[in-house]
C-alpha positions as CSV (number, residue, x, y, z in Angstrom):
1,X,0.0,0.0,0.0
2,X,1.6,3.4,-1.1
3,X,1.8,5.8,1.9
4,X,1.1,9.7,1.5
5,X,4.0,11.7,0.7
6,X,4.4,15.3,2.1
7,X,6.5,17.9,0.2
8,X,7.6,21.2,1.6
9,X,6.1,24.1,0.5
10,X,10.2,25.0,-1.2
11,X,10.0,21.7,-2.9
12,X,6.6,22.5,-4.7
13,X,7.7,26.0,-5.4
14,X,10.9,24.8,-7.0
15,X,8.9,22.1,-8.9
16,X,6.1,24.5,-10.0
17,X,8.8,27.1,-11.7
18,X,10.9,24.3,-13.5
19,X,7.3,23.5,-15.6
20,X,6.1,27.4,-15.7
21,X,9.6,29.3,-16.1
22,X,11.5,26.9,-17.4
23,X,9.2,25.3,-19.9
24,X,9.8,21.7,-19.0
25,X,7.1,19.7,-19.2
26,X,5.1,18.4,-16.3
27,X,5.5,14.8,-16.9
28,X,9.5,15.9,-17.3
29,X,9.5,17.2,-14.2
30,X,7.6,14.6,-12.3
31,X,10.1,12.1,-13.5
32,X,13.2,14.2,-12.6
33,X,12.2,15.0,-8.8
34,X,10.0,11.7,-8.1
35,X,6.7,13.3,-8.2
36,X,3.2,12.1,-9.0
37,X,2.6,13.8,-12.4
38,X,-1.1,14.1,-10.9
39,X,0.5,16.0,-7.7
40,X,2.6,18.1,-10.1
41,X,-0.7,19.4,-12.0
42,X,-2.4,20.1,-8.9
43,X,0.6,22.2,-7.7
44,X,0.7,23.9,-11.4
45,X,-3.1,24.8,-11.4
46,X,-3.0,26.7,-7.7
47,X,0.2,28.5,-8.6
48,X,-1.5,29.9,-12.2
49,X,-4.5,31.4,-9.2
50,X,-8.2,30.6,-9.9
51,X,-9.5,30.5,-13.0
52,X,-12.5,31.6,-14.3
53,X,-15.0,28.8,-16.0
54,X,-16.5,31.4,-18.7
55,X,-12.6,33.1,-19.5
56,X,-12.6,35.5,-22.4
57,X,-16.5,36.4,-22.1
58,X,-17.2,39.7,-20.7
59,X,-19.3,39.2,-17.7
60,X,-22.5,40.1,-18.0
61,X,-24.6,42.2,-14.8
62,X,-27.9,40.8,-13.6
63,X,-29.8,43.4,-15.2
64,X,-28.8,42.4,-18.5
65,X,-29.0,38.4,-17.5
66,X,-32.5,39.6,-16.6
67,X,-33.1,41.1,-19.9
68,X,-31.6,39.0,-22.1
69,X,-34.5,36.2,-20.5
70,X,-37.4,38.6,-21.0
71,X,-36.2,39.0,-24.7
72,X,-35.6,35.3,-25.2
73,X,-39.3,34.6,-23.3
74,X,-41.2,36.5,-25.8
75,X,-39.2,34.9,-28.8
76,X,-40.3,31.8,-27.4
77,X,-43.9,32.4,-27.1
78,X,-43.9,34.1,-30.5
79,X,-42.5,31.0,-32.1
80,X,-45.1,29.1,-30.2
81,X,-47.7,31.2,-31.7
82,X,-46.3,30.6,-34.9
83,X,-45.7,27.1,-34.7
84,X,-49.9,27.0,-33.7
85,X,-50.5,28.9,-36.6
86,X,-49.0,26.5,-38.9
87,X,-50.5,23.8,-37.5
88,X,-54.0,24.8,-37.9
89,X,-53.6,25.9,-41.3
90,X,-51.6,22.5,-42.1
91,X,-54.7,20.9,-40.6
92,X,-56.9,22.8,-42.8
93,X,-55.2,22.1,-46.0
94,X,-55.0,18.4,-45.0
95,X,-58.5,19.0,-45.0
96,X,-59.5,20.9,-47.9
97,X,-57.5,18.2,-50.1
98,X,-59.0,15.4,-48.4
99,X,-62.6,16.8,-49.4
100,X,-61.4,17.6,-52.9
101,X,-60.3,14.2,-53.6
102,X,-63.4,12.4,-52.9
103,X,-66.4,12.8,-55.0
């Protein structure tokens, strides 16, 4: 069974700058010190800070979230209205060409 292996904070420092300063790779460096390459990426993704899931997509305020729904609610109902409109006169057709058939 493997047992947990703590590093010092200088270790993960040192660790984290040979893959972002140096350019080595993480699985490079893993193999050179010993690491976990899975350790290593956790250490690499807390040095770069948190990241933002939506990056490079201006965030938007809640008045304009708000918005944006009212706008998209009343596209929705008018394609529903349209969608109702087609059916009945789809129905109606059906209708006038089944009656036009038969004599």
């Amino acid at each position: 069974m493997k047992q947990n292996q703590s590093y010092t904070a200088e270790f993960r420092t040192e660790a984290v700058r040979m893959v972002l300063e140096q350019g080595l790779s993480q699985a490079e460096v893993a193999a050179r010190l010993g690491v976990p390459k899975g350790s290593l990426a956790n250490w690499v993704v807390k040095a770069k800070g948190p990241s933002k899931p939506f990056s490079g997509v201006a965030e938007a305020s809640r008045e304009e979230l708000q918005a944006e729904v009212v706008r998209l609610r009343r596209e929705l109902a008018r394609a529903e209205m349209e969608r109702e409109i087609v059916k009945k006169a789809a129905a109606y057709f059906a209708k006038e060409s089944l009656q036009g058939t038969r004599s």
